[in-house]
RONU-821789 format. One record per residue: x, y, z of N, C-alpha, C in turn. Coordinates in steps of 0.1 Angstrom, whole numbers, plus 5000, padded with zeros to 4 digits. Atoms other than C-alpha are relative to their C-alpha. Layout:
RONU-821789
XYZXYZXYZ...
***
This chain:
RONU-821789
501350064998273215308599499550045014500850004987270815408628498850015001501150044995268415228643499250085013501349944991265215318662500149915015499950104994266015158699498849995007501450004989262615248713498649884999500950155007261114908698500549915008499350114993261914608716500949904989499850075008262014428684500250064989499349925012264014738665499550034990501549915013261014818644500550124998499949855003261915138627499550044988500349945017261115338591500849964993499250015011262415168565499650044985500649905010261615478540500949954986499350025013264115398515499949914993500650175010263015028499498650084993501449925008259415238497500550124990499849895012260715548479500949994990498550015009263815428463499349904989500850115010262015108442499550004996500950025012260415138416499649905001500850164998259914768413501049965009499250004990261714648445500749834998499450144999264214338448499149885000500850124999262014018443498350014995502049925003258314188434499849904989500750085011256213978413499050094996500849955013255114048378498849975001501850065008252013848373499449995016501049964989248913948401499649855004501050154994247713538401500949955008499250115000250613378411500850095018498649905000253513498441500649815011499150124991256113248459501150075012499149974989257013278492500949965005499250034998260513268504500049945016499950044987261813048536501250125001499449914992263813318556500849905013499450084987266213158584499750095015500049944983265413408611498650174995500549965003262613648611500350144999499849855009262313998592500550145013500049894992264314288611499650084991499649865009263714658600501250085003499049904993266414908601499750154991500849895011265915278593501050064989499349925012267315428563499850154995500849855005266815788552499750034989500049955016266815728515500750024993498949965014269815798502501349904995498850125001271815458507499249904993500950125010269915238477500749855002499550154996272414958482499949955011500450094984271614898519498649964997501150065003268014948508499449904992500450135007268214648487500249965010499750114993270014458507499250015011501449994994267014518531499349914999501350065010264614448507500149845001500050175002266014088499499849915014499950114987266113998538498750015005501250014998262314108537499549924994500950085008261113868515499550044987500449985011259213858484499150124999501049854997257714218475499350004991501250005004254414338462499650165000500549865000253614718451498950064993501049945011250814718427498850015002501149984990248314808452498750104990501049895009245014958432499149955010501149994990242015048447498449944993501050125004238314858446499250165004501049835001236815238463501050095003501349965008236415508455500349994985499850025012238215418423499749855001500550175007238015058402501349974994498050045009241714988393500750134997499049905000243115308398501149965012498550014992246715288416499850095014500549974985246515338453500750154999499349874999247115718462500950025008498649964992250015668485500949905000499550104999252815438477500149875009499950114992252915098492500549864995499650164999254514788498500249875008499950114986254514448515500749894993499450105003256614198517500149885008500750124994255813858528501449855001498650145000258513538540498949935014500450024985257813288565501649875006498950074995260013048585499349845004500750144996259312708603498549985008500750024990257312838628498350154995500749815005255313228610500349994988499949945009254313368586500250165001500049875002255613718580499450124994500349865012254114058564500850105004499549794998255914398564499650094988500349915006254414668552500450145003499249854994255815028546499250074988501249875007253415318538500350105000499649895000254215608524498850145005500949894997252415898535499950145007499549874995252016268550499849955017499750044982252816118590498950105008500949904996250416448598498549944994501650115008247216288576499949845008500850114997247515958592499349965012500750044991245115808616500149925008499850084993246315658643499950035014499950004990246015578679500649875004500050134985246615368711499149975003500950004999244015168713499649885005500050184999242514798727499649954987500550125007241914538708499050014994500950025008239914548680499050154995500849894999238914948682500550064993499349925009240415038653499450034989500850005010238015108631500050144989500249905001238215458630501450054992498349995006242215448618500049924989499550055010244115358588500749855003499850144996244915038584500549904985499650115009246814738569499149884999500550154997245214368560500649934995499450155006246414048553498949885002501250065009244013798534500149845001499550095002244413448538499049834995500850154999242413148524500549855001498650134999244412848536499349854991500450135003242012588521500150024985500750005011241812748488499050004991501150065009238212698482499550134998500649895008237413058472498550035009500949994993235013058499499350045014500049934987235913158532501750065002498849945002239013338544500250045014499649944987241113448577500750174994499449865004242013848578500550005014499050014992244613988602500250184996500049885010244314378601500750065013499449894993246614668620499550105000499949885005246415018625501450064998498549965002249815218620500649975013499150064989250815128655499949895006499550095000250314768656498949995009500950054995246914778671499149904992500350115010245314448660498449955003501850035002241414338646500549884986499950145007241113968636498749974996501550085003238113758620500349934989499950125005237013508597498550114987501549985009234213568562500149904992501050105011232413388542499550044995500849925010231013488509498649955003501549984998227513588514499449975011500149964980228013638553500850085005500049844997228313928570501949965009498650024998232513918580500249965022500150074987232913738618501250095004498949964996235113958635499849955018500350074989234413738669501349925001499050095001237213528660501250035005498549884993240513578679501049924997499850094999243313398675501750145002499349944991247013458690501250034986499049955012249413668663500850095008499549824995251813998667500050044990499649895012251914268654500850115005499549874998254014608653500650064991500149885013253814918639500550145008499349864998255415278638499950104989500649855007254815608626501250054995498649995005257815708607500050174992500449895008258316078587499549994986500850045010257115928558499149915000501150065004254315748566500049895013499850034989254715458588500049844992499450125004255715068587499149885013501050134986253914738605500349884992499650145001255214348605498849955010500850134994252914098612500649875000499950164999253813778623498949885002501150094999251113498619500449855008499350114994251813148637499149894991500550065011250712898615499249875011500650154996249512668645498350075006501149884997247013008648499149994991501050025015245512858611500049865000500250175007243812568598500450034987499950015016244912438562499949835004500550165002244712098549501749945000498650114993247911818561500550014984499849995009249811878532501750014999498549935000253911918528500550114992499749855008253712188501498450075002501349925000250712428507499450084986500449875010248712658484499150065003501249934991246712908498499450144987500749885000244713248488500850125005499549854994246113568494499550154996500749815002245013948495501050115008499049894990247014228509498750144997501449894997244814548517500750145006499949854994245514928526498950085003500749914997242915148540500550135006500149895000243215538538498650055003501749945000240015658559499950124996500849925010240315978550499750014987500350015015239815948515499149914996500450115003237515628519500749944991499550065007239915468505500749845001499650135000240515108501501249914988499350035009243314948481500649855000499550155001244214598472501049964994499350055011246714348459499849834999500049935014246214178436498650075000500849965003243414388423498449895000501150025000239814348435499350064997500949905009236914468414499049975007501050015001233514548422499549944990500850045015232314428387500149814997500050145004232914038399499350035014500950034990230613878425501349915010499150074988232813818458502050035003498349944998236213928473500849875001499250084997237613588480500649934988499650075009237413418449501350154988498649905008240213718434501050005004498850024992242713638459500849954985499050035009246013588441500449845010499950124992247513218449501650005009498849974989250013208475500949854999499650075004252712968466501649965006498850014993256212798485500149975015500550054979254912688523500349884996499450155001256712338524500250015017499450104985256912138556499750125014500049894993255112398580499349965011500950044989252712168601500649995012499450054991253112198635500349895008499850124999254511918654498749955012501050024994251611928680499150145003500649854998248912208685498949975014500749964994247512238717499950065012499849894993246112478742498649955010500749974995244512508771499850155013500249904996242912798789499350015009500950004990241912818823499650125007500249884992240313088844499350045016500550014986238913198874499850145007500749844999236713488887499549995016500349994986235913608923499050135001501049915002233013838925498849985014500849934984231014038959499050084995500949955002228014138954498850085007500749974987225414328975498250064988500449985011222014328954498250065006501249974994218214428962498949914996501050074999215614168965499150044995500949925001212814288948498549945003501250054995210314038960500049995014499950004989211514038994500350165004500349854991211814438996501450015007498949984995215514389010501549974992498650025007219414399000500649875005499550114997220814079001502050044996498349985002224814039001500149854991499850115006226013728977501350054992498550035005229413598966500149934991500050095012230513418934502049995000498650045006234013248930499949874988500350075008233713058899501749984995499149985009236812888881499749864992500050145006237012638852500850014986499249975018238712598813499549944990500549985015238212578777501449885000498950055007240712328760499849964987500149985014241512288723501349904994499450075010243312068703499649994985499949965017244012108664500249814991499950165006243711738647500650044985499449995012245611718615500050144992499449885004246212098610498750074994501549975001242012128601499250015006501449994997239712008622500450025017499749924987239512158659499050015009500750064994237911998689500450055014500249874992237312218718498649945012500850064986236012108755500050135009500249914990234612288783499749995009500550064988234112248820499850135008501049854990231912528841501350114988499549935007233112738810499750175001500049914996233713088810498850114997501749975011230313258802499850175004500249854999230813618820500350114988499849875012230413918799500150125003499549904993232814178805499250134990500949885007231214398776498850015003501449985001228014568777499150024989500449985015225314568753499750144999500149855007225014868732498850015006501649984997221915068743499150014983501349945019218615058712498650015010501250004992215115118719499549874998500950145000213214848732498549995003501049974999209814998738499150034987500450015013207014958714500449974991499450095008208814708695499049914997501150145007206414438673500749885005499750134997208914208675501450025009498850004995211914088695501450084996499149965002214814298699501549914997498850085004218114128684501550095010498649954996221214158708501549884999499150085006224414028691500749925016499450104992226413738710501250045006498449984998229713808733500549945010499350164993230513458751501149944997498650115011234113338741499349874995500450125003233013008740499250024985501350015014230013078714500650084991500049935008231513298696501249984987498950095005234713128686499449924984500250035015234212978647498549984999502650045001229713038651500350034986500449995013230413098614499549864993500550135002230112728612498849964998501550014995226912718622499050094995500749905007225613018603498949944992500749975012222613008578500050104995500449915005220813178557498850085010501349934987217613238583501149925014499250014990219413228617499249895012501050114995218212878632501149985014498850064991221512828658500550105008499249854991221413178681500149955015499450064986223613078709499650055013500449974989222413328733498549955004500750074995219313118739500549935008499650064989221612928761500550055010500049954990221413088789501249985013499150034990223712928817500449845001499550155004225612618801500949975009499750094989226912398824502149944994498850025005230012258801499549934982500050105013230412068767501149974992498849965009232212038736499449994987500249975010232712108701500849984987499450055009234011998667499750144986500149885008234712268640501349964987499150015004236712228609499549964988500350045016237212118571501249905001499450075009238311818550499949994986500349965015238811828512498950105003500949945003235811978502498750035005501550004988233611918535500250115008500049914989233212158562499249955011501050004990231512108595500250035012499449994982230912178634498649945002500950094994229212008658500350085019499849974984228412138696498749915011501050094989226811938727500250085012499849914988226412198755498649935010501049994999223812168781499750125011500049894996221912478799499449995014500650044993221412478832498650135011501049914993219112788838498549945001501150085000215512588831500149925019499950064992216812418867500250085011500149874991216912778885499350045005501649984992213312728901500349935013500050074986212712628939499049874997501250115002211112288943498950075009500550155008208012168943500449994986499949995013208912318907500249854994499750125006209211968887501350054991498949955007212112168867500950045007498649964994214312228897501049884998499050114999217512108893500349944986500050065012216811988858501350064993498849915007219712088829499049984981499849995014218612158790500849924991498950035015220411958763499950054990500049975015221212118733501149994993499850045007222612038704499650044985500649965010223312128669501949994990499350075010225011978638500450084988500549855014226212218606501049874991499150065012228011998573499650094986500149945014228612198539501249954993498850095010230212038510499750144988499749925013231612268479500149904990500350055011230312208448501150034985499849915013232412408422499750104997500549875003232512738415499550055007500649944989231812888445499250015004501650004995229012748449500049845013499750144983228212488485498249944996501750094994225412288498500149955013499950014987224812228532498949975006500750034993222512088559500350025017499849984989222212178597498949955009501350024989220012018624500650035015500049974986219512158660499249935006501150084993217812028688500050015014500149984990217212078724499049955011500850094992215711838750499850045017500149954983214311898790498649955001500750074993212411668808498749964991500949985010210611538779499550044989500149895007209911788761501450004985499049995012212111878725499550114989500449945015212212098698501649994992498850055012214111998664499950094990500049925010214912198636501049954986499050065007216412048604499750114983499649915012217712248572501149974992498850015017219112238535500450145000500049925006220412498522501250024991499150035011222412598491501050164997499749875000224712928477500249974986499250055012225212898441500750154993499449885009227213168420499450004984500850035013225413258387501150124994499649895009227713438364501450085013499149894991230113768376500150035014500449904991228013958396498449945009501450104996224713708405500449915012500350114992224313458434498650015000501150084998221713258442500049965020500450114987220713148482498649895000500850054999218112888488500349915015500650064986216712738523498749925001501450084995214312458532500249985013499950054986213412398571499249925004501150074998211212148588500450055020500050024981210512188627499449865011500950064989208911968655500250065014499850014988208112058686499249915011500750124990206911848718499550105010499649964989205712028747498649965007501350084998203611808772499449894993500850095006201111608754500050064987500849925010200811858724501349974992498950045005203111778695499650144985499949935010203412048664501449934989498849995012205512078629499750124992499949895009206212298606501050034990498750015011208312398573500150144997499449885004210112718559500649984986499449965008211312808529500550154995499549874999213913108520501049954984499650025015214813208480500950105002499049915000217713458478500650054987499349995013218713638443501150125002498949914995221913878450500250054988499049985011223714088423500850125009499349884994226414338436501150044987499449925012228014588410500750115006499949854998229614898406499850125006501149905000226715098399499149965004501150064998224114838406499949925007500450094988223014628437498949964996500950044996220314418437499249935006500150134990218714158461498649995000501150035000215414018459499549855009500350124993213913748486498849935001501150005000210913578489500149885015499750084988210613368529498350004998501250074998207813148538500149955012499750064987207213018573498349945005501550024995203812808582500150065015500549974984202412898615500449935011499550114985203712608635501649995000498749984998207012658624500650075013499650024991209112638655501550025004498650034989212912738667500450075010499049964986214012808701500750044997498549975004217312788693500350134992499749905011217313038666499550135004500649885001216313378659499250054986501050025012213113418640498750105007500749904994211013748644498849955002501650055001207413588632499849874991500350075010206113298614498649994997501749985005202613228599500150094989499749885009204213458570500249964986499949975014204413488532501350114999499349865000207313758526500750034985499349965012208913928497500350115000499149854997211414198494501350024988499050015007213414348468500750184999499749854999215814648467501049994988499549975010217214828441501750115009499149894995220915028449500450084989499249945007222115258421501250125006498749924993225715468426500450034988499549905011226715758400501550045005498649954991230515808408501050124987499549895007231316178394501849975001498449965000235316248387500150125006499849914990235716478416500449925010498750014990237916478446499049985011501250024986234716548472498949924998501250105000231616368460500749864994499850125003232615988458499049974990501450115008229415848447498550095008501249904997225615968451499449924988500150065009223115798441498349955011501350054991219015638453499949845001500450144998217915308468498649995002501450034999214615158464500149895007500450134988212714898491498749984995501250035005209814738480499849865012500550114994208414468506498449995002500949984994205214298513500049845007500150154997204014018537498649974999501050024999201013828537499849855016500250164994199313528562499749924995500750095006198313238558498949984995501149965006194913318546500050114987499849885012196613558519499350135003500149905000195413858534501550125004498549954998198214128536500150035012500050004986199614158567501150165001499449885008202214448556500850064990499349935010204014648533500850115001498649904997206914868529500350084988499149955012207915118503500850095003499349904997211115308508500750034989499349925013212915568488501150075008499349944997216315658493501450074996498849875007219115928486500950055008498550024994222715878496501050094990498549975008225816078489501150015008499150054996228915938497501250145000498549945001232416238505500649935006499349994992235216228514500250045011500449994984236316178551499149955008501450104996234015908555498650085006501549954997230916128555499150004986501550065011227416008540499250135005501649934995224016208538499149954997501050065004221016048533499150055007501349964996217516148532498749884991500950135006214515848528498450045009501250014999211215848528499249855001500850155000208915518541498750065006501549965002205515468533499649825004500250115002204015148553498549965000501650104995200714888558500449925011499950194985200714698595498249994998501250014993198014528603500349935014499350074985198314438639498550015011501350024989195514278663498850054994501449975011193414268630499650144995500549845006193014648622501150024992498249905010195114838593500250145004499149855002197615138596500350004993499349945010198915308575501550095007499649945001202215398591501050104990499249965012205015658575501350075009498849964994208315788582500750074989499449955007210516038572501350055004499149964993214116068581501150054993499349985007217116198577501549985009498550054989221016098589501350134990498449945004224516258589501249935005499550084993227416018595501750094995498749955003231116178593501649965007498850004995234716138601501250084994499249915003236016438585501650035006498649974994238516508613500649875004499450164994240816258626499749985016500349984983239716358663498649995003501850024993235716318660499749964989501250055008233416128647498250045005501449955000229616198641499049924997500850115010226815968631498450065012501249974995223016128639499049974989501149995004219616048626499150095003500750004994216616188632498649974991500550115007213616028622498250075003501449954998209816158623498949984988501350065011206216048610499149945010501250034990203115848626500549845001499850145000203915488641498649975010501350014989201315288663500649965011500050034983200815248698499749834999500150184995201614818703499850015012500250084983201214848741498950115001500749944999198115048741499549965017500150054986196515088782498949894998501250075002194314818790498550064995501649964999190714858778500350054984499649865006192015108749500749874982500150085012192514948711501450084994498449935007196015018692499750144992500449875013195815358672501250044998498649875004198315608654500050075002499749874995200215858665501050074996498849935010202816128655501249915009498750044996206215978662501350084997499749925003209116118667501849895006499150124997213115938671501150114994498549945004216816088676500449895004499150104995219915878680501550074993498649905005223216078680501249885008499050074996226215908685501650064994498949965002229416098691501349945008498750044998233016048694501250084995499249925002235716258705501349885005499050085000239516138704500850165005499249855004241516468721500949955002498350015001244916278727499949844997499950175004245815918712499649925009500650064991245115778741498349955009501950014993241615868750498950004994500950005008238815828736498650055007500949965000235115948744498849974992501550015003231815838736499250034999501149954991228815988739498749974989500650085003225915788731498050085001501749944997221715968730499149954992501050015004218815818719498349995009501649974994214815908726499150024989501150025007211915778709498650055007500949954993208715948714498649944992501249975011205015918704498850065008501349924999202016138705499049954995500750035013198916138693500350154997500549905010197816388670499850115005500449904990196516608695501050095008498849904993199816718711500549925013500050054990199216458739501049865009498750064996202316248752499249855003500550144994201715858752501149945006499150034994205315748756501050075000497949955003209215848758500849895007498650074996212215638763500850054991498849905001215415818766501249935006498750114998218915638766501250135001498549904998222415838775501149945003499050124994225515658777501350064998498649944998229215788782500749925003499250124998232015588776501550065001498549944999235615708781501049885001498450135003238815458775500950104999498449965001242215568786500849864995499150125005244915328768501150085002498549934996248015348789501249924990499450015006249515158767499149874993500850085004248514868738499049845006500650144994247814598764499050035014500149954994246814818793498750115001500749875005243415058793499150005011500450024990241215168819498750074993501649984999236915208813499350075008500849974991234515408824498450034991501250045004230715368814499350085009501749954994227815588826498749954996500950025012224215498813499150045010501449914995221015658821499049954990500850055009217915478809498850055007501049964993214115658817498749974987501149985006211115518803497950055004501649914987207315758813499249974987501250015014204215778794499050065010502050014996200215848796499549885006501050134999198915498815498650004996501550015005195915618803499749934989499450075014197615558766500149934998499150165005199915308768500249935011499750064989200715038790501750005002499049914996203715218805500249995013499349964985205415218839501250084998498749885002207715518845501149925011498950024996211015368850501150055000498449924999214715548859500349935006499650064992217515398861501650044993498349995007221615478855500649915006498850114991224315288868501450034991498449945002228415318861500649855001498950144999230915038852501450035000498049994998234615028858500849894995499450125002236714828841501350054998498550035004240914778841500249874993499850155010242014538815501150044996498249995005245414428808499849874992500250055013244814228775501149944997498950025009248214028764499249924987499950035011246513808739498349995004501349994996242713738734499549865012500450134987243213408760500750045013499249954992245613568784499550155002500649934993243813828804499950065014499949994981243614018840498650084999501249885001240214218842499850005016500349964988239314428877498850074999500949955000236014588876498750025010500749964987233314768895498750044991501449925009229214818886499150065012500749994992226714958902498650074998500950005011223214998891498550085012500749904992220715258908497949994989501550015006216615268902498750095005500949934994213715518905499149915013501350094993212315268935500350075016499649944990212015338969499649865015500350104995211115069001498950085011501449964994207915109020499949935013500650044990207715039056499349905004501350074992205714759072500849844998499550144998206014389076498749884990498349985005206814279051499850124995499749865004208514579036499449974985500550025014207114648997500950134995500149865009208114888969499850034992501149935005206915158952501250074991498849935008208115398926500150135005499949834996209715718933500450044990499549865007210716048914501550004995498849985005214215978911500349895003499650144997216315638906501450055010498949994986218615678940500249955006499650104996218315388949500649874996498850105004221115098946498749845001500950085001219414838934501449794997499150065003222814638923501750075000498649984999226514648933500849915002499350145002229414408926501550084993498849955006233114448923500749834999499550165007234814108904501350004994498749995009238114058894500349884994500550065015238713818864501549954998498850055007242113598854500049884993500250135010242713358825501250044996498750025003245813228809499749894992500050045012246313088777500949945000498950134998248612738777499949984983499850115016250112618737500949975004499250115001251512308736500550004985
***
């Protein structure tokens, strides 16, 4: 026997249980059911080469209960996964175990060294877990072949929360046939309900990207509505609660800054030492109550670059606050009433999150103390925001809920409230149902409004056939802060068709057209716009799509109608295992919204790239390279705007915990001011980040930014400025170093 010593925890290929077994020591027959064994000490591997069947039992039995009847959901429907596989699952007092060993050509698979959570692009294991049972939400736990790990949380008929972090191991190895990965889960890492024998939900999962291939166990079909309710039942967890669960996480940031004044015309110098913690306590193994004092609120990520010029309505930029981001599925609707980044600069609070029987809820009391960021006389210096927001959903049966959420947010008088039903029902297979009622108030001054919403939701997801049809209502006085809500004063309705033809060939997956049909109207029933899109998708192998769509619309905007149109076309690929591709380009007539003063909105030719590449030339490194520039003309030939984005991102990973950042970005927006109401802006800037990651609460970050701008400073007393020709001037500079540490009790 010889082992692999280059593991700390003797991880090596254990090829022979996978190729020798047919049906392996302990494997369960029937897909509903499996029972997991207690194990006295947790799962070693050792390597085998295959030709000693009786060690590779005796293996087998000390891995736990096995599982090989892995079939796939794409690009087949119950065909048998294309490369042998097995997992075998135990846990002990304290974990739960998985080991998986995958067979495969070690040269085909996709793997890197990579941080946390950037594994998207690699092959990969999952593990599926619904601890409550109710066929309705679920924890996943996913690898790549070397033990790089992406956690989150879903909910049927919500988009999958991968925000969620919580503290597991994992590790994985690349072996000559294929490669092997044990997860250990900690079970004080999961809610379930206080129980001495458990029964959970289970799923086991394989992804083969090149092949788009997905494979499950037990067998998940497109041809039923929803992944959770298929879980097989997971059966033999006795006496697992832990004896106390709790953690606290404190931190503490030191940060120099040297910044440019831009109302005083000079560089100011400013310092920030900030420290404070998060703490967490787990109440009866469900519900999980979570305090905060000057909580941690910096954001080491940046946001992706999009265009934000000539936009109708608000740009949407996703949330990346630990604090907020932590179980917001709670809080979720259907119309998004509870978007956390409205709270700007919270002071502290706390938070209740969790299920009983058949209830669910969270509850948060933060308050924000940016509104208090003015100099006196202001009447709002010094002041703080309350806000506040309540979520309860009870399961009805059949994977269907009901649920109510009210928010609310108070300052110096002032209030706006927002209260909401809503419902999910399951109709049949392949049918759901959403429905939403909302009521608002707001206060502000002497002036008091209200207002109501309603949102209808009809879903089917198939095979061959998608379809979703909505119809949203929102009076005019409808009101949420808190939330995220493009327009109200609206009528809306929208329904899309997806069909998918899936030939018996090896290259074309599927191929196939989507129809969009929307229109809105006001309150006076005149139309306000309309949408018709047509489009044609074909799915290969090596995760590459092509699509070509045609849109044909109606705005009316500041009372006149357009007629815009668009016509685009994308290419998205992952052919190689060393680069990825994903380009649009997009052309047709849109209108000018920021038209110059004096000058009335009109149409113009439009014109829109957005290339986004990614090279990988050694496991370790990665490459970015990020371009997008929207343009519009008129008709004439004659330039009204451009804004042009460029961003370069490079990650070395010296090892899984260890990676070092580098970020360029170049952002320039010019125009006609004759046109449009346009200021020519340039501006790049560079970020540096070292991050040594051990878990997602245990952290060291060192980093450096520095942010440059076409301006220049003008002489005289006082000094003013003006724009120049090139952004060369330092407008922002700050080097911050960053430590937190994760305490379980």
């Amino acid at each position: 026997m010889a082992s692999d010593s280059r593991s700390p925890v003797r991880l090596a290929a254990h090829i022979g249980v996978c190729l020798l077994l047919a049906t392996p020591a302990g494997a369960q027959t029937s897909p509903a059911t499996i029972t997991v064994p207690r194990l006295p000490r947790a799962p070693a591997l050792e390597y085998f080469d295959g030709q000693d069947r009786l060690a590779a039992e005796r293996t087998a039995a000390g891995l736990g209960v096995a599982v090989n009847d892995f079939r796939q959901r794409e690009p087949g429907d119950g065909t048998p996964v294309s490369q042998t596989t097995t997992a075998y699952l135990s846990y002990d007092d304290a974990n739960l175990y998985v080991v998986f060993v995958c067979r495969d050509d070690s040269a085909k698979v996709r793997a890197r060294i990579a941080r946390r959570e950037e594994i998207a692009a690699d092959d990969q294991v999952v593990l599926y877990l619904d601890t409550f049972r109710d066929r309705e939400r679920a924890y996943f736990f996913m690898t790549n072949p070397l033990g790089v790990q992406l956690d989150g949380t879903m909910t049927e008929g919500q988009d999958d929360d991968v925000s969620w972090d919580a503290v597991w191991q994992s590790d994985g190895q690349l072996t000559p046939d294929g490669f092997v990965v044990r997860m250990t889960i900690p079970f004080r890492s999961l809610r379930f309900p206080r129980a001495s024998v458990q029964t959970w939900g289970v799923a086991l999962a394989r992804v083969i990207r090149r092949g788009n291939e997905e494979a499950y166990w037990p067998f998940i079909t497109k041809r039923v509505q929803g992944l959770v309710p298929q879980f097989a039942e997971l059966q033999g967890l006795a006496n697992i609660s832990p004896p106390r669960n709790v953690q606290v996480n404190p931190y503490g940031t030191v940060a120099r800054a040297r910044v440019l004044d831009k109302d005083a015309a000079a560089r100011v110098t400013e310092g920030d030492q900030r420290a404070g913690f998060d703490a967490k306590m787990v109440l009866r193994d469900a519900i999980t109550l979570d305090g905060t004092v000057n909580p941690d609120f910096s954001q080491v990520e940046t946001d992706d670059p999009q265009v934000t010029v000539n936009q109708r309505f608000e740009v949407f930029f996703p949330e990346k606050r630990p604090f907020f981001i932590e179980n917001s599925g709670y809080f979720q609707t259907p119309i998004n009433l509870f978007f956390s980044r409205r709270i700007v600069d919270p002071g502290g609070g706390v938070r209740l999150t969790g299920k009983a029987g058949r209830w669910s809820l969270g509850a948060i009391a933060i308050n924000d103390r940016e509104p208090g960021r003015v100099p006196a006389p202001d009447p709002l210096a010094g002041s703080r925001a309350n806000v506040g927001a309540f979520r309860v959903q009870h399961e009805l049966g059949d994977e269907s809920t009901i649920g109510a959420l009210v928010t609310g947010r108070e300052l110096q008088g002032n209030y706006a409230r927002v209260a909401s039903l809503d419902t999910r029902l399951k109709l049949g297979r392949t049918w759901a149902a959403t429905g939403q009622v909302m009521r608002s108030g707001l206060r502000e001054g002497t002036t008091e409004s209200a207002g109501s919403g309603v949102l209808l939701d009809l879903v089917r997801d198939g095979r061959f056939l998608d379809y979703s049809g909505t119809f949203l209502a929102l009076d005019p006085a409808f009101a949420a802060p808190l939330g995220f809500v493009e327009r109200t004063g609206i009528r809306q309705t929208e329904h899309k068709w997806k069909v998918r033809f899936r030939p018996r060939d090896k290259a074309v997956l599927n191929y196939g057209p989507e129809v969009k049909v929307a229109y809105v109207w006001g309150p006076d029933g005149r139309q306000l716009d309309r949408e018709f899109k047509a489009q044609f998708q074909v799915e290969l192998v090596g995760q590459t799509q092509l699509a070509v769509e045609r849109i044909e619309l109606f705005e009316r905007f500041e009372d006149a109608p357009f007629w815009p149109f668009k016509t685009q076309a994308s290419i998205s690929t992952e052919w190689l295992k060393w680069l990825a591709l994903d380009a649009t380009y997009a052309w047709g007539g849109d209108v000018n919204h920021d038209p110059a003063s004096g000058l009335a909105p009109f149409l113009g030719r439009a014109t829109e790239v957005d290339l986004q590449l990614t090279v990988r030339p050694t496991p370790r490194v990665m490459v970015d390279q990020a371009a997008i520039e929207s343009r519009l003309d008129t008709w004439s030939g004659a330039r009204v705007f451009t804004e042009r984005q460029l961003r370069t991102k490079v990650n070395y990973q010296f090892n899984r915990f260890l990676s070092l950042r580098v970020i360029v970005d170049y952002k320039a927006e010019f125009g006609d001011t004759t046109l449009a109401d346009i200021e020519d802006k340039r501006k790049w800037g560079a970020d540096l980040l070292l991050t040594y990651l051990v878990n997602p609460g245990t952290a060291w970050y060192v980093g450096y930014t520095d942010r440059y701008e076409n301006l220049a400073i003008a002489a005289g007393s006082p000094p003013t400025l003006f724009r120049s020709r090139s952004p060369d001037l330092s407008v922002g500079r700050q080097v911050f170093v960053k430590l937190s540490y994760l305490w379980r009790f």
